[in-house]
Structure formats: C-alpha cells, structure tokens
C-alpha positions in Angstrom: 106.8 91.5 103.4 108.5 92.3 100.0 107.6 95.2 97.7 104.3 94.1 95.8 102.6 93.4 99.4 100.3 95.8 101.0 96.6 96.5 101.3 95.3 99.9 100.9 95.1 102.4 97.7 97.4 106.0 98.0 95.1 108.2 97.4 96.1 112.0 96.7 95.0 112.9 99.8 97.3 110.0 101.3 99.8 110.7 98.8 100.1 115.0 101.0 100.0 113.2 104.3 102.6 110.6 103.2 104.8 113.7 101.8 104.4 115.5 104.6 105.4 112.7 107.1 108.9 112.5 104.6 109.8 115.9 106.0 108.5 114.9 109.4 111.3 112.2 108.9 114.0 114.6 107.5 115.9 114.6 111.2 116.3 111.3 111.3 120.0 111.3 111.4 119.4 111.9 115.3 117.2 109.1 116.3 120.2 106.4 116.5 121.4 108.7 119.7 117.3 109.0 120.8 117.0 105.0 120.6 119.7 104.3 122.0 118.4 105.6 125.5 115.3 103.2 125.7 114.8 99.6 124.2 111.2 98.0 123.3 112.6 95.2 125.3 111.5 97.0 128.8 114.1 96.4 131.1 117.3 94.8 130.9 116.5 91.6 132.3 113.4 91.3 129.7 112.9 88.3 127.5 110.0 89.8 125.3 110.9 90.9 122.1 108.5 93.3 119.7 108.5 92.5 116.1 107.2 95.7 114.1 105.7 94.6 110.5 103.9 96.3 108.2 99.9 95.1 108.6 97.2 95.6 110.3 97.1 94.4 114.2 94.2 91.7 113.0 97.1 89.9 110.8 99.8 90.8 113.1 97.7 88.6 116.0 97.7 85.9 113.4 101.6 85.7 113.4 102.0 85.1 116.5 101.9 81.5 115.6 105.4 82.4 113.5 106.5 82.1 117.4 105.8 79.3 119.0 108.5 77.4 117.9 110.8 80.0 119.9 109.0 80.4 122.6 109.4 77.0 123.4 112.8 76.7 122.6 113.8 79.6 125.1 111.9 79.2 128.0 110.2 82.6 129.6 110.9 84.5 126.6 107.9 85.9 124.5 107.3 87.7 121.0 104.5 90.3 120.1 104.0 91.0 116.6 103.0 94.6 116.2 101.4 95.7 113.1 101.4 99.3 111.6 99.4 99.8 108.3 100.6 102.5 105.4 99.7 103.2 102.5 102.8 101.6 101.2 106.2 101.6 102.5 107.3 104.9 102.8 104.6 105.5 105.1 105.2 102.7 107.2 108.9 103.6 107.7 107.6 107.6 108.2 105.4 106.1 111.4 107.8 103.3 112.6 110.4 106.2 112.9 108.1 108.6 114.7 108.0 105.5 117.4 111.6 104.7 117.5 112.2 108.6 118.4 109.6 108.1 121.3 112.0 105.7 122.8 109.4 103.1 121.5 111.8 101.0 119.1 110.8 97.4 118.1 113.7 95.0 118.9 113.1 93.4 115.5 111.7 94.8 112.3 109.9 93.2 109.0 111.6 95.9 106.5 111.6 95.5 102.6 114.4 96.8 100.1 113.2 100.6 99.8 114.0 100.9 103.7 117.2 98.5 103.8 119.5 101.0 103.7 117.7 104.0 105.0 117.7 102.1 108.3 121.5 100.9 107.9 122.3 104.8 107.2 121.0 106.5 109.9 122.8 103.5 112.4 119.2 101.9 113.4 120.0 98.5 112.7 122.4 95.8 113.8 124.5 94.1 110.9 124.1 90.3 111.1 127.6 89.7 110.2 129.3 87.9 113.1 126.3 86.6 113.7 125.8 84.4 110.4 129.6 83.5 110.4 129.3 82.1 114.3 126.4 80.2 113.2 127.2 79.8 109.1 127.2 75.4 109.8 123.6 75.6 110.8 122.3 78.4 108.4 124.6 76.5 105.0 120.8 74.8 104.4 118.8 78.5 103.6 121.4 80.2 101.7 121.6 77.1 100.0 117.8 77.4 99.3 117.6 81.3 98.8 118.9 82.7 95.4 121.7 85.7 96.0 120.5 88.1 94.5 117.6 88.3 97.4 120.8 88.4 99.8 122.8 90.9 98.0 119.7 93.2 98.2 119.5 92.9 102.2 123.4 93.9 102.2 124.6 97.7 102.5 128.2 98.9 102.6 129.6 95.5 102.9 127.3 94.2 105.4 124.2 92.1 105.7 121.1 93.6 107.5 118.7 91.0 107.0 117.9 87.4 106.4 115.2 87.5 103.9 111.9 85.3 104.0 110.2 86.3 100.6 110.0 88.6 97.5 108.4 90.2 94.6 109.5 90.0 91.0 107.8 92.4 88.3 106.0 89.9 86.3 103.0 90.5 83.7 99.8 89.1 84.8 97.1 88.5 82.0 93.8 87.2 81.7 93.5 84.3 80.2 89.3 84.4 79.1 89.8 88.1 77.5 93.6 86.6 75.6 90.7 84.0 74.5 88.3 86.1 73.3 90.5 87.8 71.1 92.1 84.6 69.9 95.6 85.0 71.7 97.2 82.4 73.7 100.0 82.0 76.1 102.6 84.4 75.1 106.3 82.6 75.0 108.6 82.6 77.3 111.1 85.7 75.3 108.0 87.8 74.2 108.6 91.5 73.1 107.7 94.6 73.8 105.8 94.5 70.2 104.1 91.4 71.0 102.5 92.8 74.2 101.6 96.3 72.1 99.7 93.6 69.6 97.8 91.8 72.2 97.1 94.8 74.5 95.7 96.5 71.3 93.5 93.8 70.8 92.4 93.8 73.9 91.5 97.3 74.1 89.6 96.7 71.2 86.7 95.0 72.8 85.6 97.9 73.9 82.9 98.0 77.1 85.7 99.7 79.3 88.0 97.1 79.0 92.1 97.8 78.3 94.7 96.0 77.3 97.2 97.1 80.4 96.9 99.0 83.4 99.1 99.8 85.9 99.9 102.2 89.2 102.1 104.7 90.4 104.8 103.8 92.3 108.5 102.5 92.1 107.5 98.6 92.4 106.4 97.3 89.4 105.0 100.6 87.2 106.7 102.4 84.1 109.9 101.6 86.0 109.9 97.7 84.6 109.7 99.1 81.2 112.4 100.9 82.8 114.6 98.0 83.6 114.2 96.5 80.4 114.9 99.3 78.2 118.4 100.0 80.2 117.4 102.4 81.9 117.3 103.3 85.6 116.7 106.3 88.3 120.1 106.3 89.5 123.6 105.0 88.8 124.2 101.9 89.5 127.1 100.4 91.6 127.9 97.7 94.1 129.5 98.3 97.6 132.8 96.4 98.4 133.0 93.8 100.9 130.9 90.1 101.5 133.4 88.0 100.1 133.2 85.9 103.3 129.4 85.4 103.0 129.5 84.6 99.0 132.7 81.9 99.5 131.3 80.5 102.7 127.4 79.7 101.2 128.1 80.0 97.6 131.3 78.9 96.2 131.3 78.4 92.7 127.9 79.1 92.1 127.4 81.0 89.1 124.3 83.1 90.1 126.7 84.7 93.2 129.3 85.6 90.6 129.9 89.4 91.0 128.5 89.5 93.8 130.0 92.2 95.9 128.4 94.1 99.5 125.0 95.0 98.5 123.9 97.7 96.0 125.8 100.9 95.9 123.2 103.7 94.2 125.2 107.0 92.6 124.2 109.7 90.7 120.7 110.5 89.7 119.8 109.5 85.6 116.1 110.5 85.9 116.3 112.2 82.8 118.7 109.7 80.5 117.1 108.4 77.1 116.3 105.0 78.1 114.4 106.7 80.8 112.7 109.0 79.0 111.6 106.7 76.7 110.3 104.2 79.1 107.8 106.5 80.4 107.2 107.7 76.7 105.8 104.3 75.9 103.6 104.6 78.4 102.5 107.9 77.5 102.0 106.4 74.5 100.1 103.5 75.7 97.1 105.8 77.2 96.9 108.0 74.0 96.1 105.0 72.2 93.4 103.6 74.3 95.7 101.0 75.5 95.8 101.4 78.9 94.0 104.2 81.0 95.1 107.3 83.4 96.7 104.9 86.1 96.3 105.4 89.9 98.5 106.0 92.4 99.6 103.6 95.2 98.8 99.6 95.4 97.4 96.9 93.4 94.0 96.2 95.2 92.0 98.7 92.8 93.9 96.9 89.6 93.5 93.7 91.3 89.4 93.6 91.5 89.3 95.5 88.1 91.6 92.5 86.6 89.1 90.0 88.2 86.3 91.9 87.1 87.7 90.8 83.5 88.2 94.6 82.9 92.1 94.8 82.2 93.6 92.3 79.8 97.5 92.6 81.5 99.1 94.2 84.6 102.7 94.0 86.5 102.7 91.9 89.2 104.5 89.4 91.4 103.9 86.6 93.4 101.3 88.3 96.1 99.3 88.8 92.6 98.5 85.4 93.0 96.6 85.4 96.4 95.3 88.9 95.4 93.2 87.3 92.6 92.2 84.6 94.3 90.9 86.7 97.1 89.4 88.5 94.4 87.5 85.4 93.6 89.1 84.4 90.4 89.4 81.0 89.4 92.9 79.8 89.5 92.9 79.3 85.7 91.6 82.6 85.0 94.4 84.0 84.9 98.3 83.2 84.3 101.4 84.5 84.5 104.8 85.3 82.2 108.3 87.0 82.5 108.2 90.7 81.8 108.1 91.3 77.7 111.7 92.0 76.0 112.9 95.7 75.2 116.5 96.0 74.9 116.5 92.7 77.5 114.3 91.1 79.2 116.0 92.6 83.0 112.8 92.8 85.8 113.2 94.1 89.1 112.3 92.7 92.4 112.0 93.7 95.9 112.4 91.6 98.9 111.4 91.5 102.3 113.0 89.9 105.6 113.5 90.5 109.4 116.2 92.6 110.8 117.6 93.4 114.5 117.5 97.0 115.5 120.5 98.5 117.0 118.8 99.8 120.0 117.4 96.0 121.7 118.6 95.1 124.8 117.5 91.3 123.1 119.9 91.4 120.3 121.3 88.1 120.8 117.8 86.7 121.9 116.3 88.7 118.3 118.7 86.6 116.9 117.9 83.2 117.7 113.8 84.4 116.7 115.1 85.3 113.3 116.9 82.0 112.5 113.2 80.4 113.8 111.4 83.2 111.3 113.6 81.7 108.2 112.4 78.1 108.8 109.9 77.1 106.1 107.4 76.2 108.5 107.4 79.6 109.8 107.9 81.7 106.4 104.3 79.5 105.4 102.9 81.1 108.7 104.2 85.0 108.2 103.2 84.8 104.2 99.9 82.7 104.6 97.7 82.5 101.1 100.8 83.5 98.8 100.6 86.5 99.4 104.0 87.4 98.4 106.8 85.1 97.2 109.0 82.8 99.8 113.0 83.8 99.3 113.4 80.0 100.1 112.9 78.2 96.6 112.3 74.8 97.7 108.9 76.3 99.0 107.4 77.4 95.4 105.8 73.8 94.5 102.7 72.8 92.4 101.5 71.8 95.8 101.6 75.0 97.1 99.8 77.1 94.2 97.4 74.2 93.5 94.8 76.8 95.5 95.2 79.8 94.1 97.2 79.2 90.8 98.6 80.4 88.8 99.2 77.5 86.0 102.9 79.0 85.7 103.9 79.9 89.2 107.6 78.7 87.9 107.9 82.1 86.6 108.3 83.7 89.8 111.5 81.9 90.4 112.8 81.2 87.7 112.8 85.1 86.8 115.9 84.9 89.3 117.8 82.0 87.3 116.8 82.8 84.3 117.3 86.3 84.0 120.8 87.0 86.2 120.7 90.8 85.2 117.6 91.1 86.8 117.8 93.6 90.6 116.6 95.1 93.2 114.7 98.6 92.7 117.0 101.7 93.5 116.3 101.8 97.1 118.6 104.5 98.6 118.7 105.8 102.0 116.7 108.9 100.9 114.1 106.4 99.3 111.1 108.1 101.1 111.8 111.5 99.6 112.2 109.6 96.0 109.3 107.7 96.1 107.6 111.2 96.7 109.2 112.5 93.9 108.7 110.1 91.5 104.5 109.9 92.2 104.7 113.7 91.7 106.4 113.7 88.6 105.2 110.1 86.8 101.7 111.7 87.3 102.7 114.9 86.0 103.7 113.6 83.2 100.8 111.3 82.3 98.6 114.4 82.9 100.6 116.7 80.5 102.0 114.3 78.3 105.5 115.5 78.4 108.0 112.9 80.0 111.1 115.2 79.1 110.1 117.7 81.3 108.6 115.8 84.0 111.5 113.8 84.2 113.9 116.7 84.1 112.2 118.0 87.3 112.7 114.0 88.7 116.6 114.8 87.8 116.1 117.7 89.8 114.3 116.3 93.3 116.8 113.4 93.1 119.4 115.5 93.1 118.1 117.7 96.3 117.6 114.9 97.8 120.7 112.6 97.2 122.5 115.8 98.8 120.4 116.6 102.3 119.7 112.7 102.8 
C-alpha cells in the first residue's frame, strides 16, 4: 500500500526503536549474498509463494481472496499473504530485512516508493523488465489505465521493479460544517497559500480547541508539501537514463510520459536551500499564530479522529483519508477534498505502492504470473478494500465507488496526476530509512525551538552522512 496507508501512531518511544532498527539495517549491503542461499519458496520443486505486506496478519488473512483467481489458474500452486505491522514504513522494511537475512525472504513483496530503491540497491529485487516486454500485448490494457508518473516512481537506474496497484497524493482535506460555520465555502480549484492562511485563521478563531490545520511528522504529506510547492526539495533532483522501450511501447505520444526517463535519480542533499527553509518557516509560523498546534509524529489516525471530532478545520491527505474518516464515523459530506493550495505552483507529491519479485525466489516466473492477477481490478478492489488508499488504475476511481464513504470531490485524487504534470514522487533514496530518521529529528527540533535555519542545517548535515555510508 502506498505512502498515506498505515495504522498505528510513531510515538517517541517508537520513533528510538525505529532509529535503532535503521542501524540494525546499516549491513544490509550483504543480505543479497545471505538470501540468495534460502528461498521462502521451500524447496525447489515448491509452488507456494509468500507475499510479505505491510498489515497486520488479521488483514493479511483477508487478502487471501486477492488469490483465488491464481490459484485456480495454476493448479497446486498456493499464496500466503504475510502481514508485518510498523509504525510506518521504515520500520517495516527494518523488520522485513531482519527476515530476509534469516534466510526467511518472501518470494514477493507489497513495497511503497520510500523502499523502491533501497531494495533495487542492495540487489534484493528482480527487475520486471523482460518480463513486461515478453508479455507487453496482454499488459497494453493497465498501463493504458495507470498514469506514468506512478510507473516512473517504481523504476530505478533504468529499470522497473514494480507494477503498481494504488497511490497517495498530498491533498488538503477540510471540514465542511466548521468552513460553514465560519461562512467559507468550497475553496477553488487554484487556491493560494494566502487563501488557506485566511480560512485556517478563521477557523482557529472559534476557539474551544479547535485549529485551522494540523498536520504530522513525517516525509508523506507534512511541511514537505508546502515543500513541493514552494520549489523546494530535500535533495537534488534528477532522472536515471534508460525505459525508452517501456514509455514507446505503452505510451507513445502521450503527453503525460513526455520526459519520462528510468525512474528518479536523487543527488545531492538541499536540506538547507531557501525554498526549504522557508517551507518549514511557514509552518513555524502557522503554530505561533494559533493556527495549527505542536504536530505529532508518525500517521494520520490521531489527526484522523481529531478531524472527525470536528476539532481541525484542514489537514494533508490522500486517498486512504477517505476510508479513514469514514471509519471515523463521518458522514460522507462532512467533509471534502481539494488540490494542495498554490505557493510558487501548485506541485504535490505522491507515493505509490505495488508488488515486486524478490531476487532470492525459487518462484520467480510463478511470482510473476500472481502479480499480473494482483493488477486486475477485481483484485486491486480486494487488496485496497474501503478506499483505503488510491487504485494506480484510473478507470477504478468512479462516483460508484466513493458513493460510501465520499468524498463529494474524489476527482481530485486523480486528476492531481493530469492536472498538475510537475507533480512527483517523495525523494525516496536507497538510504530513505536513515532520512526519514533524520528528518523526524530535526522537523521536531525545529518546531520545538523555533529555528528552521539551524534545524535544517543539521538535516543538510545527516543527509549528507548518510548519502555517503548508504
């Protein structure tokens, strides 16, 4: 499952453990050779493949319906959806490595953008290349359906790693009883920075613990959309050479896959680089004023209930923010969604999520034949139940489909894709568990002290430590 999807609150306690699984991790560059010796798959002649996802076993079980389809198809083979649960993705990956060097590697694994290439780097998983081009006739109707920029993020030094199934764009979610209480209503479709400031001050206004924005730390979806739409970014961005083949053979002359190169190439750190600085500054800015409050660290759920509880007026979310309220018991006109207010543009970044084979299976071609099942939209309706996340296939988002849980807009989450081309991926290197580290350490730092310069300067610094060991 993409970015914006998981279940549990990072908690500072979490946040040490989480940290200190990252160095755990650090010798990762070995585990390709430690794999290599065992496979999930059991023996050779095996036909059960292991799916490892990011869940709790409960949902995992529930899955297992994703596989009926292929298990009927290939006669004596089996799947088993393992779940592992986190406290958001760099955890995951920290635990789901520890297994791979036991010689207990999945033969298939659910991983979002900020693990893509940490996986591809240290030789853990299996590009899909000759795969897709043997079998590009039968898979021309879901590229067809799936935007490229969602395809470009699964890439990595020329080659593609996964096939996604769904993603996350950083969207603002509001409320639409507090906008009416204070006499606001739906904001248009190129809102600004200044326009949000007004409404948000409103909001705040009221009083009775209620605030015009919150948010959370982490890189999905907090000060870092501000980020994207002030110019800014953690790290230099770049593309890798290579996937002409896949962008002439599924998307000639389409427009949206123009400049499209071999997935995202991330350079030198610019933690500290004005548009940056300033980004966080606004939202220093934002909890002097009242506006929004000291925010926590880790996952939505917290912002979710509070948002339900009519407490928060706005937040950054994506298409999981949808099932997330309505699990929260809100009405599915209670609240609505728009694009991301305009700063110097109106960029927003997404992650995405899809199912990739791991280098050490003794099943690869078997994994292979279960991830073409796993793309179908039958399936993608059975892995993402609820909307709890976004399907990567368009023809899936329908008025049909959010009829349950709303919102009124759900358009927005696609269209953020077509409408906005500049919009990426969040900077997801192969070191993105140290990062993420870094940058809960230091956004909190400087929403405790008040200084972004300096808490950004020591970012600059971590980055660059860590861009160099890996």
């Amino acid at each position: 499952m993409s970015s914006g999807d998981f279940k549990t609150q990072l908690s500072r306690r979490s946040l040490l453990r989480a940290g200190a699984a990252s160095v755990a991790v650090a010798g990762v560059g070995s585990l390709a050779a430690a794999c290599s010796s065992g496979s999930s798959s059991g023996s050779s002649g095996s036909k059960t493949l292991k799916v490892a996802i990011f869940t709790d076993q409960a949902s995992a079980d529930k899955m297992q319906k994703a596989a009926a389809q292929f298990e009927a198809a290939h006669k004596g083979a089996t799947v088993k959806f393992i779940g592992t649960t986190g406290t958001d993705w760099n955890d995951f990956f920290s635990k789901l490595l520890t297994q791979i060097s036991a010689g207990n590697a999945p033969d298939v694994c659910c991983v979002a953008t900020e693990g893509l290439q940490l996986f591809a780097e240290k030789g853990l998983a299996e590009p899909l290349d000759d795969y897709v081009k043997r079998d590009a006739a039968e898979l021309k109707p879901y590229f067809a359906d799936v935007h490229p920029a969602l395809v470009e993020a699964m890439m990595y030094q020329g080659h593609l790693y996964e096939l996604p199934t769904d993603f996350n764009a950083g969207n603002m979610f509001y409320n639409t009883s507090l906008f009416k209480s204070v006499g606001v209503e739906r904001p248009a479709d190129d809102w600004t920075r200044d326009d949000f400031h007004d409404i948000a001050k409103k909001i705040s206004a009221k009083g009775g613990n209620t605030v015009g924005y919150d948010w959370v730390v982490r890189l999905w979806g907090s000060w870092t959309s501000w980020m994207y739409a002030n110019g800014g970014n953690l790290l230099t961005e770049g593309k890798w050479d290579g996937g002409d083949w896949l962008w002439k053979t599924f998307y000639p002359g389409d427009p949206a896959a123009s400049g499209r190169q071999g997935g995202w190439r991330w350079g030198d750190p610019t933690a500290n680089s004005a548009p940056t600085v300033e980004s966080l500054e606004y939202l220093i800015q934002l909890q002097k004023e009242g506006i929004s409050p000291k925010p926590d660290v880790g996952g939505g759920t917290t912002l979710q209930g509070l948002f339900a509880s009519n407490k928060i007026g706005t937040a950054i979310g994506g298409g999981f923010w949808a099932g997330g309220l309505h699990n929260a018991g809100m009405a599915d006109d209670a609240f609505d969604v728009q694009y991301f207010p305009k700063w110097q543009s109106q960029r927003h970044l997404f992650g995405s999520g899809g199912y990739g084979i791991m280098k050490s299976s003794k099943n690869k071609d078997l994994a292979w034949e279960f991830l073409k099942t796993l793309v179908q939209p039958k399936n993608i309706d059975l892995l993402i139940p609820g909307n709890v996340t976004t399907p990567a296939r368009k023809s899936m988002l329908t008025a049909e489909r959010y009829a349950t849980t709303g919102p009124k807009h759900w358009n927005v989450f696609y269209d953020t894709l077509t409408k906005f081309p500049e919009t990426a991926p969040i900077p997801a290197p192969p070191y993105y568990q140290a990062m993420a580290i870094a940058l809960n350490k230091r956004t909190t730092q400087a929403m405790s002290s008040g200084k972004a310069k300096a808490a950004l300067d020591g970012l600059q610094s971590d980055l660059e430590t860590a861009a160099k060991t890996g």
